[in-house]
Steps between C-alpha positions, in 0.01 A plus 500: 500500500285344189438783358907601543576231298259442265553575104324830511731649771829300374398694101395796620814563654697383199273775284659772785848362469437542076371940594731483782819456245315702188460794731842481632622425113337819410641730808837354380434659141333231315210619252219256618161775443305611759200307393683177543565533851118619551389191333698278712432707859140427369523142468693392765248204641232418203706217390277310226654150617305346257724730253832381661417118510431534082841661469623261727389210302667691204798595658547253745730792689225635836659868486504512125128426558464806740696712289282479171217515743568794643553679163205403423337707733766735488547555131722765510750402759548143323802651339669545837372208735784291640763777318846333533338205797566173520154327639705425862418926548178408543506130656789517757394910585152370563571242706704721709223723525271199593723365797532848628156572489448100650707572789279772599199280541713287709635742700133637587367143592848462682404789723109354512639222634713622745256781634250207617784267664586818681162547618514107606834553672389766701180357633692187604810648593535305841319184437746267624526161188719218507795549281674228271827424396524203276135528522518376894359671712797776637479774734162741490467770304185732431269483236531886379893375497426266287374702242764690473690241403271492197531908467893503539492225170284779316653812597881329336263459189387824509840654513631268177212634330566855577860472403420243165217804408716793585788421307316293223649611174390614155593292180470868313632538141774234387386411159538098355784397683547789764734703282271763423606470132173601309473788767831620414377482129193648553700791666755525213749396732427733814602291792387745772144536343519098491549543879237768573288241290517250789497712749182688415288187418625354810352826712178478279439184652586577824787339590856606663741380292528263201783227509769601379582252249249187353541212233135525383355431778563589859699255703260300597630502885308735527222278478651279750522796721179613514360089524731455756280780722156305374612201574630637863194603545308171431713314707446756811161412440534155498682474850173693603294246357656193677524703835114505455424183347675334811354764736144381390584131522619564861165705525657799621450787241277458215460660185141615386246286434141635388163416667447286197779352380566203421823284624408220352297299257460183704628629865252760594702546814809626338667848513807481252783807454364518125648856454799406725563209222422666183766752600748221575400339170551859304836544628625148449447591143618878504798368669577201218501794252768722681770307355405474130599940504848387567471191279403761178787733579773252462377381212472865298784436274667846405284783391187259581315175404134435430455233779404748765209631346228222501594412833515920650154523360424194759674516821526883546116601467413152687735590786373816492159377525517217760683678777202778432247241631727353748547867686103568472393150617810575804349850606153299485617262726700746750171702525281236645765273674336354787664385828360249770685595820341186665752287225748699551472487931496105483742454264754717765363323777573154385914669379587759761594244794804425257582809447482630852770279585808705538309747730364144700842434556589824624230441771592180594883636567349816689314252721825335586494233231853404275475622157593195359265270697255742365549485167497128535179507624335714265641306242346156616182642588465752162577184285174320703293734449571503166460169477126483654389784306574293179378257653127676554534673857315814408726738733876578560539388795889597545468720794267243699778245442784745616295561795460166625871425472676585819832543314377771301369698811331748401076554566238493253391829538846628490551399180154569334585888498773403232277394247326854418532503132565889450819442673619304202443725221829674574473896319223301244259795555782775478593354216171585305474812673840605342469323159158687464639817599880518363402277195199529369361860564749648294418277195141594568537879554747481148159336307343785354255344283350282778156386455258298675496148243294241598550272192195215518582117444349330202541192661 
């Protein structure tokens, strides 16, 4: 992703756009020489950026710079470099290019990412975990259910960013203010060979279809569009992060921590989520960005303004960039996620009394008992228990309470064979079973160019 966005990629594709449209120019019947397109094709990515910032100091104008440049090395296609462009051919046509080619990377960690929380889901399919609603503790769930939870967040992402990328459009060939004007004079007035113009360039660079119609720049929704997926994809990644975080302060499920790390400076004890909370604190600011791409549309008076540019040069490439790191610091995490089934058994020890309740009742009626009494009696008791736990009894002690009322009438051992915790997770470990197999195994079978990335952590 650096290297996608760094000046020598971003030029170098602006020097293709330049051949791109002198080639086409020349199909089209335009006398550029053969020698000037063999210069340029031969100096496509030796950009003498010392060169550029002189001009640029001259010029004050960045693609003037890369113009003079490039016919520099390129004497005999100077002539004919940027023929009948305004400088948004190359900007707004590289960026395009660049958030294409940007969604690819993320697409690849996306599918990183979700191959190891599949391979977590699996192994832990049927571990029963207590669930929360309004972060309470709710009815159990599994651990592999859990996760996809996390999966299901990244698999909607996945599809917005196959849809943004497949139908991602080309600025093409629209001259100063998208009316093709110096085209149509270059063409002495042919409007069809003004079309094949756009057309061509537009396959040359491998996309679809151009946009139909442009001020000088592209509409910069698409911008927002293709943000919007980033930023969807940060803040999938961020729910993961705070499921963890509060996972490890509970001390059920850990993320990695190396035989030498450090947790902290002055508490040698400590074991902190560091890679859980650098990717919360990544996409807090990938997700404070999202709306500025809106914010620049609306203000793109008519054919265009100049405002978007300083700031496109920012947010897009640091979007870009963050949610990069956030995905590779998420698949390092969902590779060594560690779980303590001891937590996790206490923790539903001390809950699942409450929640056995309803079936408690149920008992107590089939032992002759009146529902209502019943519930009464749970009710009292649960809210006891409750009550001594918080008040540093170390057990639940519900179903000794029950017991020992006579109202409730129903024996201990009766009702200890309701409290199996697998009997809570409901179709939890179905669940995975199908997700993994109706979800995600077509997505995997449909990646061609799978490989085996194991990206390292600086830090």
């Amino acid at each position: 992703m650096l290297e996608l966005w760094s000046p020598a990629t971003r030029h170098g594709l602006w020097r293709r756009l330049w051949l791109a449209l002198a080639e086409s120019e020349r199909e089209l019947g335009v006398d550029i020489p053969d020698e000037a397109i063999r210069q340029m094709r031969g100096h496509l990515d030796d950009i003498d950026f010392g060169a550029v910032a002189s001009y640029e100091k001259r010029f004050r104008h960045d693609v003037m710079a890369h113009v003079h440049a490039f016919g520099d090395m390129a004497p005999a296609a100077k002539p004919f470099i940027h023929l009948g462009a305004t400088s948004a051919f190359v900007t707004d046509n590289a960026d395009l290019i660049l958030m294409r080619s940007g969604l690819d990377i993320l697409r690849g960690r996306l599918l990183d990412v979700l191959r190891s929380l599949a391979t977590f889901a699996e192994k832990w399919r049927d571990r029963p975990t207590l669930g929360y609603t309004h972060l309470q503790p709710a009815q159990l769930t599994t651990v592999g259910k859990r996760a996809t939870l996390w999966m299901q967040d990244l698999v909607l992402d996945l599809a917005d960013l196959d849809y943004r990328r497949r139908t991602l459009p080309f600025r093409g060939v629209k001259g100063t203010t998208g009316t093709q004007a110096s085209f149509l004079e270059i063409f002495d007035g042919d409007h069809e060979k003004v079309r094949r113009l756009d057309r061509i360039v537009t396959e040359k660079m491998s996309f679809s279809a151009p946009l139909p119609v442009t001020g000088q720049t592209y509409t910069r929704k698409l911008d927002a569009f293709v943000l919007g997926v980033v930023a969807g994809i940060a803040a999938s990644a961020a729910k993961f992060s705070s499921d963890v975080r509060m996972l490890q302060s509970f001390g059920e499920i850990e993320e990695p921590f190396e035989s030498e790390q450090v947790g902290s400076s002055a508490m040698a004890y400590k074991r902190n989520p560091m890679r859980a909370e650098r990717i919360s604190s990544l996409a807090r600011f990938v997700n404070s960005l999202e709306s500025n791409a809106n914010q620049t549309h609306s203000v793109q008076y008519f054919e265009r303004t100049l405002d978007d540019s300083a700031n496109r040069r920012l947010v897009i490439p640091e979007m870009f960039l963050a949610t990069d790191a956030i995905l590779l610091l998420m698949a390092n995490i969902a590779r060594g996620l560690e779980v303590h089934p001891a937590v996790i058994e206490r923790r539903i020890a001390a809950e699942l009394p409450f929640m056995a309740t309803e079936e408690l009742i149920v008992r107590a009626v089939r032992a002759g008992g009146d529902r209502q009494v019943a519930h009464e009696t749970i009710r009292k008791h649960s809210q006891a228990a409750s009550r001594a736990m918080k008040d540093g009894v170390a057990n639940n002690d519900l179903l000794d309470r029950l017991a020992a009322d006579k109202s409730f009438g129903v024996r201990l051992k009766d009702m200890e064979g309701a409290l199996k915790p697998e009997r809570f997770v409901g179709r939890a470990p179905q669940q995975v079973d199908e997700f993994l197999r109706d979800v995600l195994t077509p997505i995997f079978a449909g990646d061609t160019a799978h490989s085996e990335r194991v990206e390292e952590l600086k830090v």
